[in-house]
LOMAR-228812 format. One line per field, with one value per residue (C-alpha): residue number from 1; residue in three letters; chain; x, y, z. Coordinates in nm, 3 decimals, decimal comma. Each point is the difference from the previous one (the first is absolute). Layout:
<numars>
dolum	c(NUM_...)
mipa	c(ALA_...)
drenti	c(A_...)
x	c(X_...)
y	c(Y_...)
z	c(Z_...)
</numars>
This chain:
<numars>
dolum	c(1_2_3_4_5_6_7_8_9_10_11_12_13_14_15_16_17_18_19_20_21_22_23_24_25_26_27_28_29_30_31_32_33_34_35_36_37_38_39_40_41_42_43_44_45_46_47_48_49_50_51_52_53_54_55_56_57_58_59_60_61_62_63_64_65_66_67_68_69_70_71_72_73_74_75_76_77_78_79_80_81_82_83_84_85_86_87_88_89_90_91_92_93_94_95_96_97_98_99_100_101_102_103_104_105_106_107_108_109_110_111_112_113_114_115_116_117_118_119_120_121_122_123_124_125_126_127_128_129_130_131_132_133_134_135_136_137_138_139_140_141_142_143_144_145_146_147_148_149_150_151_152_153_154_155_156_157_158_159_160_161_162_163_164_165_166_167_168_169_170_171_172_173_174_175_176_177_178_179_180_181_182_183_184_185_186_187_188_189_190_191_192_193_194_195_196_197_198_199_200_201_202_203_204_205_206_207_208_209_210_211_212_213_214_215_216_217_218_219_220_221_222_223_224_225_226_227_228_229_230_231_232_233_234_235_236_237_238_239_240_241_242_243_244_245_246_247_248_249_250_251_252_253_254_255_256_257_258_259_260_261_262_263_264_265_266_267_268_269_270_271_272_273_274_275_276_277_278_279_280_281_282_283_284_285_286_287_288_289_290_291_292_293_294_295_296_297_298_299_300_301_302_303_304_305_306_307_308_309_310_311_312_313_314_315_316_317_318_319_320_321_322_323_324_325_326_327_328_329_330_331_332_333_334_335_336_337_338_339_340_341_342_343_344_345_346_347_348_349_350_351_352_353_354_355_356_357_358_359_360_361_362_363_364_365_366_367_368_369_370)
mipa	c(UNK_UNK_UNK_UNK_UNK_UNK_UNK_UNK_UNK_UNK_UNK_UNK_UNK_UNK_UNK_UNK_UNK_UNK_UNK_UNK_UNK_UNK_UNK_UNK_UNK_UNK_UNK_UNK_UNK_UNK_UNK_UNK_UNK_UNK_UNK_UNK_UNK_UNK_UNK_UNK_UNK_UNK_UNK_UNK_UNK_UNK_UNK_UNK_UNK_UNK_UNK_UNK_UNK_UNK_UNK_UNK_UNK_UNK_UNK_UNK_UNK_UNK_UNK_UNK_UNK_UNK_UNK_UNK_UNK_UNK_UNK_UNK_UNK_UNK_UNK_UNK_UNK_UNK_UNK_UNK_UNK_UNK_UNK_UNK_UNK_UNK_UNK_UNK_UNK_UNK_UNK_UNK_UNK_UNK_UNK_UNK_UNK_UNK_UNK_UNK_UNK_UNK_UNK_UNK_UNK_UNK_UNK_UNK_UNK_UNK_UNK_UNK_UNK_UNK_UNK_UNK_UNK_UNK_UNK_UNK_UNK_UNK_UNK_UNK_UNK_UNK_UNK_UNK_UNK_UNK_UNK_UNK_UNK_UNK_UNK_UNK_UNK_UNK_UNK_UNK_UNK_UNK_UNK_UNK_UNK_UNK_UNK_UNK_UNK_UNK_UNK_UNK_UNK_UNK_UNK_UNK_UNK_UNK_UNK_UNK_UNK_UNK_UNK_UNK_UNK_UNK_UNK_UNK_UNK_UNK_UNK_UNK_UNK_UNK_UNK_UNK_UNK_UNK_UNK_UNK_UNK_UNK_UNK_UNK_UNK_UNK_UNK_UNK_UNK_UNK_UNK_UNK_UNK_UNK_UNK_UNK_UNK_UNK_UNK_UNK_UNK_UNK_UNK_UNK_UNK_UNK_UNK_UNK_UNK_UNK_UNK_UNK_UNK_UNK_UNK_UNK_UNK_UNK_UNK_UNK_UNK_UNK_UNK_UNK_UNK_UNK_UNK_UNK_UNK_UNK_UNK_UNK_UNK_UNK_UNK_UNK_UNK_UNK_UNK_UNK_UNK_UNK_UNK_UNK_UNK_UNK_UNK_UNK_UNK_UNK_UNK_UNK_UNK_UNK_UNK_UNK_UNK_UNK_UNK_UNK_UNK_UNK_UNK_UNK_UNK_UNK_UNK_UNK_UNK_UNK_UNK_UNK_UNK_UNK_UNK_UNK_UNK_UNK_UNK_UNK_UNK_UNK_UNK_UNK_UNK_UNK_UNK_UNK_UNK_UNK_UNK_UNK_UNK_UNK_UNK_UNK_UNK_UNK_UNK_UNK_UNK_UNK_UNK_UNK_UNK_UNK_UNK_UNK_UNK_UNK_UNK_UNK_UNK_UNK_UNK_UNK_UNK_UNK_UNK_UNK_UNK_UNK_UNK_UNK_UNK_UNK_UNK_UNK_UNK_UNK_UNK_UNK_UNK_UNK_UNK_UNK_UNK_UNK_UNK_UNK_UNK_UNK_UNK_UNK_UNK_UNK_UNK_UNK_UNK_UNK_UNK_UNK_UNK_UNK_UNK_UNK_UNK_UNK_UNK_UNK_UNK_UNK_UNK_UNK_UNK_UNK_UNK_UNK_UNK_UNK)
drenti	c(A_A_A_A_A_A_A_A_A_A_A_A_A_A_A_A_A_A_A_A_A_A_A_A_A_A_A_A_A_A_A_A_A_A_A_A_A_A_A_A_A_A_A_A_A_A_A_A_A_A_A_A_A_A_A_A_A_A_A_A_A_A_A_A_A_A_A_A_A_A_A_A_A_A_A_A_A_A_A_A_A_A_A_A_A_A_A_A_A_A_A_A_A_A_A_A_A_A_A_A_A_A_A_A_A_A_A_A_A_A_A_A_A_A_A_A_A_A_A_A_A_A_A_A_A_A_A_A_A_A_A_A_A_A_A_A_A_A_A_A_A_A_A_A_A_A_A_A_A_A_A_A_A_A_A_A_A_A_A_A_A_A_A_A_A_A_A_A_A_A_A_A_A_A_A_A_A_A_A_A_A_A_A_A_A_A_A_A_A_A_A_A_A_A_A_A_A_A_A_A_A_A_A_A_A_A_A_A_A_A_A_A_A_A_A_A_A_A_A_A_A_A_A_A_A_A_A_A_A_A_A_A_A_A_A_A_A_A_A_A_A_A_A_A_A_A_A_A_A_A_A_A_A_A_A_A_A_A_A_A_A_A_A_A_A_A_A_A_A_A_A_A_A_A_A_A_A_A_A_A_A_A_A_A_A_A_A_A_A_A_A_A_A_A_A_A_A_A_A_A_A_A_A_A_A_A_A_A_A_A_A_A_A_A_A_A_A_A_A_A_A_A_A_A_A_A_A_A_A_A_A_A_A_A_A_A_A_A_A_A_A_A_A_A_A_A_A_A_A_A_A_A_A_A_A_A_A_A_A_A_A_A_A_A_A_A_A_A_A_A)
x	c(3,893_0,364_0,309_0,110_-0,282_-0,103_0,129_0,183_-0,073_0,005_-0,277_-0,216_-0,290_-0,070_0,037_-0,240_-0,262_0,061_-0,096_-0,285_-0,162_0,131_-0,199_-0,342_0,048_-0,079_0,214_-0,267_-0,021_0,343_0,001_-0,220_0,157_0,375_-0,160_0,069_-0,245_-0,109_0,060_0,225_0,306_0,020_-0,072_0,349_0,173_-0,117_0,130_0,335_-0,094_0,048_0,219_-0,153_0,138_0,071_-0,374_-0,158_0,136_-0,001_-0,438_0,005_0,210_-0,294_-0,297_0,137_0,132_0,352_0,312_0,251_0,258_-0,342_0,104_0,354_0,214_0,151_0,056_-0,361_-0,209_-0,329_-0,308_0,183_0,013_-0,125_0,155_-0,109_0,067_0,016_-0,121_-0,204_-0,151_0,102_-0,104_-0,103_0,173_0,280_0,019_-0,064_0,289_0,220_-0,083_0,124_0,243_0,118_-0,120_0,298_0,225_-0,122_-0,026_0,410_0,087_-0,222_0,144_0,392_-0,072_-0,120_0,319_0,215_-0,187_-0,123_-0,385_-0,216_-0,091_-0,283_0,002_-0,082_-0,019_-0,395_-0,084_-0,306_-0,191_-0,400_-0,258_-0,083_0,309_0,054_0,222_0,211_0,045_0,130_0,226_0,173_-0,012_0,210_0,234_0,026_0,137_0,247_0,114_0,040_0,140_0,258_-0,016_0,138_-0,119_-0,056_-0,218_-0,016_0,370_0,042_-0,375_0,080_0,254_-0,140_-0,318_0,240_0,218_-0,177_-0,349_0,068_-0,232_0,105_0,027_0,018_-0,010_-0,181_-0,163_-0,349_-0,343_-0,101_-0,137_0,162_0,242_0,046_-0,149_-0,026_0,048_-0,120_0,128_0,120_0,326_0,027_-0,103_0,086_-0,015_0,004_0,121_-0,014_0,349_-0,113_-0,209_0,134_0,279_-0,256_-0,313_0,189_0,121_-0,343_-0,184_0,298_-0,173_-0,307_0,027_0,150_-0,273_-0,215_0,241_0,047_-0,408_-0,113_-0,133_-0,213_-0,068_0,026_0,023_-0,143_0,122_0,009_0,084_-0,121_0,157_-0,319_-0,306_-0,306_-0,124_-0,025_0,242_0,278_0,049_-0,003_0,275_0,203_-0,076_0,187_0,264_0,081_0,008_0,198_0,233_0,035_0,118_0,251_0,153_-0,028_0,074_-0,212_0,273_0,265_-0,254_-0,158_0,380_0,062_-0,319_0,101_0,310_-0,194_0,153_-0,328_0,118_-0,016_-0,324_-0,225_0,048_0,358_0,060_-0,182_0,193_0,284_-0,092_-0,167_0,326_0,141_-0,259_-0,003_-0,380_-0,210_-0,096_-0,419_0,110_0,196_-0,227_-0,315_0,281_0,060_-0,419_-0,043_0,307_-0,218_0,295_-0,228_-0,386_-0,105_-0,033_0,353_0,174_-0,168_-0,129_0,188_0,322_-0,111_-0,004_0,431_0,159_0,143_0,371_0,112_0,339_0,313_-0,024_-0,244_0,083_0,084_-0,286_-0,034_0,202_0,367_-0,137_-0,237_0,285_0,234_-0,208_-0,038_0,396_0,060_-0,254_0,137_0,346_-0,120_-0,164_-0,355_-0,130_0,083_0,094_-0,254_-0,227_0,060_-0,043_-0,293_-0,161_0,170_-0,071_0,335_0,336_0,318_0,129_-0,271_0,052_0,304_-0,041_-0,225_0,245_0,230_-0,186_-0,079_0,331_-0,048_0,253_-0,115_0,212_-0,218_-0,076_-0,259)
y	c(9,117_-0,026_-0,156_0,294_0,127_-0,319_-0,062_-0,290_-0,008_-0,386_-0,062_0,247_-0,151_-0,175_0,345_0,140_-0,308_0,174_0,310_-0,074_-0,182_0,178_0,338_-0,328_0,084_-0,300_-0,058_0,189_0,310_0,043_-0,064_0,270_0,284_-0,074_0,023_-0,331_-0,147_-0,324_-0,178_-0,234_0,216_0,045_-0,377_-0,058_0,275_-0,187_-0,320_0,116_-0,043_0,345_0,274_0,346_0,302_0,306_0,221_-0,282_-0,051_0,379_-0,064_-0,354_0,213_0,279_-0,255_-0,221_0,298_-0,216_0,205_-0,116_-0,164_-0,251_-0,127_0,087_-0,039_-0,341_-0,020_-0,061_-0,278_0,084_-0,232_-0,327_-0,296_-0,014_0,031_-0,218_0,091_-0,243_0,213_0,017_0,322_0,295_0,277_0,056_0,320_-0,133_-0,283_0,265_0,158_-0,245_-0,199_0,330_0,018_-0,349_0,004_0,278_-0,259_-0,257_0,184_0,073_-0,367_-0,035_0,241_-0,039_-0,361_0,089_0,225_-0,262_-0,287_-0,164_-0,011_-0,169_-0,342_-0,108_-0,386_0,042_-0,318_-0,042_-0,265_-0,247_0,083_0,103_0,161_-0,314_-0,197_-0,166_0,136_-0,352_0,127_0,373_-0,183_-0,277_0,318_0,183_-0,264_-0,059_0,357_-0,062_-0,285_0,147_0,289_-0,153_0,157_-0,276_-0,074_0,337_0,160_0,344_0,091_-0,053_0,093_0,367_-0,099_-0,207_0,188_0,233_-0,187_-0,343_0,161_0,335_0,170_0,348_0,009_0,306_0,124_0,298_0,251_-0,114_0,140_-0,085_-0,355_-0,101_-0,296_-0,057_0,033_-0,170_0,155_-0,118_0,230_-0,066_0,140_-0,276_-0,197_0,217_-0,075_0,238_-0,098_0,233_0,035_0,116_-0,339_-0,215_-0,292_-0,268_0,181_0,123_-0,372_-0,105_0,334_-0,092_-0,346_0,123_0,268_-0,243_-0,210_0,303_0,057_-0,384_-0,004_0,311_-0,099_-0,284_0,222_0,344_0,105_0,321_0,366_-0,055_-0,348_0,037_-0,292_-0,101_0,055_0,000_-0,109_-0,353_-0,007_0,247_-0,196_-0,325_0,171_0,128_-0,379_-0,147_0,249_-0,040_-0,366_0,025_0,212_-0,212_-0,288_0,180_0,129_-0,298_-0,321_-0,299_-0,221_0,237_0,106_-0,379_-0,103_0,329_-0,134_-0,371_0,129_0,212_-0,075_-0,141_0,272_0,303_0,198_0,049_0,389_-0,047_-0,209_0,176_0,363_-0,161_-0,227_0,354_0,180_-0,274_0,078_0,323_0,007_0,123_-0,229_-0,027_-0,079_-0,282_-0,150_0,053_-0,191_-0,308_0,026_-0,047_-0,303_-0,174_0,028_0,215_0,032_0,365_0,021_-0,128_0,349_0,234_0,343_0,161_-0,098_0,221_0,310_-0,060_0,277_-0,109_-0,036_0,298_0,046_0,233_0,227_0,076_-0,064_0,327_0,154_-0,160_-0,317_0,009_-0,158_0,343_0,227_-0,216_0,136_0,308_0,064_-0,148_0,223_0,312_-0,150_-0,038_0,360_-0,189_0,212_0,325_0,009_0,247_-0,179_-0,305_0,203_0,124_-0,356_-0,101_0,277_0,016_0,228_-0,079_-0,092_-0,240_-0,178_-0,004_-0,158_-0,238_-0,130_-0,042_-0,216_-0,216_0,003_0,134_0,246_0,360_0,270_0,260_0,359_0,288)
z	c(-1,664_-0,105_0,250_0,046_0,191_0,177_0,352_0,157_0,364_0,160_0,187_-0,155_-0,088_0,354_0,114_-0,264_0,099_0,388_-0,019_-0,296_0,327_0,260_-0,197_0,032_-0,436_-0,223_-0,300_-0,277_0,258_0,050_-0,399_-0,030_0,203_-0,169_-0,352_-0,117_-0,254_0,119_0,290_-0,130_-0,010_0,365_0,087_-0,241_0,210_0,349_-0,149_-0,118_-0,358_-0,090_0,113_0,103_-0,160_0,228_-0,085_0,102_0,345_0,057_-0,043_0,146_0,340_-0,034_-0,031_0,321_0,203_0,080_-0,105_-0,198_0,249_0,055_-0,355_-0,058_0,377_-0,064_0,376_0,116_-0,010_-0,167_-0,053_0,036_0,237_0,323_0,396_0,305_0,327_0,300_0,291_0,340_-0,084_-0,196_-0,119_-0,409_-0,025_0,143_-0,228_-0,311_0,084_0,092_-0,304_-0,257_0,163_-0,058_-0,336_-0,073_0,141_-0,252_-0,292_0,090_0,006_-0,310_-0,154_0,050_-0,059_-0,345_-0,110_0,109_-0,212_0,274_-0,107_0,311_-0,033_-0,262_0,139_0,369_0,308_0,072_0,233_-0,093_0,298_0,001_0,242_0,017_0,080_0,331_0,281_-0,043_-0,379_0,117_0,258_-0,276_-0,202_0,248_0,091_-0,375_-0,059_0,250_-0,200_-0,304_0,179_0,157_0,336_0,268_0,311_0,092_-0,349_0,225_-0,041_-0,381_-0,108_-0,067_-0,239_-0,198_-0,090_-0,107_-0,215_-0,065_-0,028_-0,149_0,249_0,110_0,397_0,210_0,380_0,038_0,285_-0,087_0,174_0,342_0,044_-0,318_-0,003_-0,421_-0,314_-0,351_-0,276_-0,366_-0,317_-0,345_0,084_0,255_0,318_0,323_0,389_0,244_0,367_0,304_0,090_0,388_0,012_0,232_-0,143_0,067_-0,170_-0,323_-0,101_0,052_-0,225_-0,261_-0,020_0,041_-0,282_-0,216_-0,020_-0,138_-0,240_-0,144_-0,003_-0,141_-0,287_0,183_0,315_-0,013_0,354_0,167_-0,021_0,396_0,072_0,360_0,215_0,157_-0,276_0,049_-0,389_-0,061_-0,345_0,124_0,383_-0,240_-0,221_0,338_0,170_-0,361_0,025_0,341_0,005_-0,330_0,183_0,300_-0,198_-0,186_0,324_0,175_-0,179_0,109_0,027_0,210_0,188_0,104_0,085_0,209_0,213_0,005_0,145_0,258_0,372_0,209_0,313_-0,254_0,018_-0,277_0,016_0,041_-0,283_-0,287_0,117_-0,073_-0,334_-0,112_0,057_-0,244_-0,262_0,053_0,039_0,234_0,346_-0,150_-0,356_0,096_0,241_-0,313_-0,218_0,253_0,032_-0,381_0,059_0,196_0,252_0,292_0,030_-0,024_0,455_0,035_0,005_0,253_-0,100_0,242_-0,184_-0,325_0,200_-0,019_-0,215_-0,310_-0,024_-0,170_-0,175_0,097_-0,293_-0,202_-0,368_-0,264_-0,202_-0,325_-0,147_-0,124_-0,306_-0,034_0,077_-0,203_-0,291_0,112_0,039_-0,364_-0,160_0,171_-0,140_-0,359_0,007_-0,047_0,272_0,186_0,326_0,120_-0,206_0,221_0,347_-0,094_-0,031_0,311_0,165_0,160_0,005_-0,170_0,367_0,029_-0,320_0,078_0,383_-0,198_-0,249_0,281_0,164_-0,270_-0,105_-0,309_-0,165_-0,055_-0,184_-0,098_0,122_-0,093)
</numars>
């Protein structure tokens, strides 16, 4: 096979290794059907070692039954990484298609990022923590991060930004499935999380914290497809217990949180007093009062059940679809001509009003048209 005949798609062999298992073939029957002579040919084409010239993709599509946008659309994520969604309960289909869709928006940001040089990150943050590991370890851990992160006195309000810019991690608001608060996302083009943007204020700094922890310990502890907040299996609810308390402690520093309670006036009520430190936090009422538990600070009986049933804060507006880092991207490749414009409403799924609207609200400048 000359150069001339040989293709170069990216990703192309992870997407051949898909549908050679998705079609339950092993390596020497999929072999077998495409005409190659050994076995050893294919195994270089699933390991990027060798390209695959255009005959051979035309049998390797009729062997598999995938068609050819399976292993040529650069805007689709094929055979790669792995999603985690914090929910109550919701449906599989509903996380199917939530999750291509989403995978369209990832393959965009992968893809503009590569025309514009901006290859994703080989040397990624992972945080020394272990099934194993103590809840004292994911809580140092936490307030740790906030360290390094910089994020004051009050780690909820610059968080967002600086998983975006000191962390490198994609971070979007989305319309996500019923019963689903946010999602990790693992791929080579990048670490993503996903944040319901209709989520209450309080919940969505907490799931960003929460979400990050899956994402710093992957490697270590691969979470569920359905991170379910209360599990019933003994390794995922010790997984959730770590990330939670992880979270906790990032949110709320020990130290600002132990003077905000030394401070506490002796005629304020219990109830009274963590509504209001929670609105400082900008946490929820029950995830303050579990981090002042694990602070030794209350005993477990010293807020009353019938405070949890209190609604959660929630905040005046509820914040744009996407990020303005996302559509920041998005507007630049449209600029450079990386991308069509119809092209980039199709992976939206929006109108040219509605990108539009969105820009807007990110602030982002827009001057393109059909």
């Amino acid at each position: 096979m000359n150069e001339a005949e040989s293709l170069n798609l990216p990703h192309l062999a992870r997407r051949v290794v898909s549908a050679r298992e998705f079609a339950g073939l092993t390596q020497s029957q999929l072999s077998r059907k495409v005409g190659f002579k050994d076995r050893q040919t294919l195994a270089a084409i699933e390991a990027d070692q060798r390209r695959v010239g255009v005959s051979e993709l035309l049998a390797i599509i009729k062997a598999t039954g995938k068609d050819l946008d399976f292993f040529a659309d650069p805007f689709r994520i094929v055979g790669e990484g792995g999603f985690s969604y914090r929910a109550k309960g919701s449906e599989e289909v509903a996380l199917d298609d939530f999750e291509e869709r989403v995978g369209k928006w990832l393959a965009l940001w992968r893809y503009l990022s590569e025309k514009r040089g901006r290859p994703p990150r080989i040397l990624r943050p992972r945080l020394a923590l272990h099934e194993k590991s103590t809840f004292e370890e994911a809580q140092r851990a936490g307030e740790q991060v906030a360290r390094d992160l910089r994020l004051g006195k009050v780690p909820a309000e610059r968080l967002a930004g600086a998983i975006e810019q000191e962390l490198e991690i994609l971070l979007l608001h989305a319309d996500m499935p019923k019963g689903v608060s946010g999602a990790a996302v693992q791929l080579s083009g990048g670490d993503s999380i996903l944040i319901n943007r209709k989520e209450p204020g309080s919940r969505q700094a907490f799931d960003l914290a929460h979400e990050l922890f899956h994402v710093l310990t992957w490697d270590t502890m691969p979470p569920e497809r359905v991170d379910r907040e209360e599990p019933t299996r003994y390794k995922a609810k010790r997984i959730e217990q770590l990330a939670d308390n992880f979270a906790g402690a990032l949110l709320m520093p020990g130290e600002n949180l132990t003077q905000l309670w030394a401070a506490k006036p002796a005629t304020q009520g219990m109830d009274e007093w963590i509504s209001s430190v929670a609105d400082v936090f900008q946490v929820s009422k029950p995830a303050l009062a579990w981090r002042l538990v694990a602070l030794g600070l209350i005993a477990r009986g010293d807020w009353s059940p019938s405070s949890k049933k209190t609604r959660d804060r929630k905040d005046a507006e509820t914040p744009p679809a996407f990020s303005r880092q996302y559509l920041e991207r998005v507007a630049q490749g449209l600029t450079h001509g990386d991308v069509s414009v119809r092209r980039v409403l199709e992976i939206l799924d929006i109108d040219l009003h509605e990108l539009r609207t969105l820009c807007k609200s990110h602030a982002v400048p827009l001057e393109v048209g059909l």
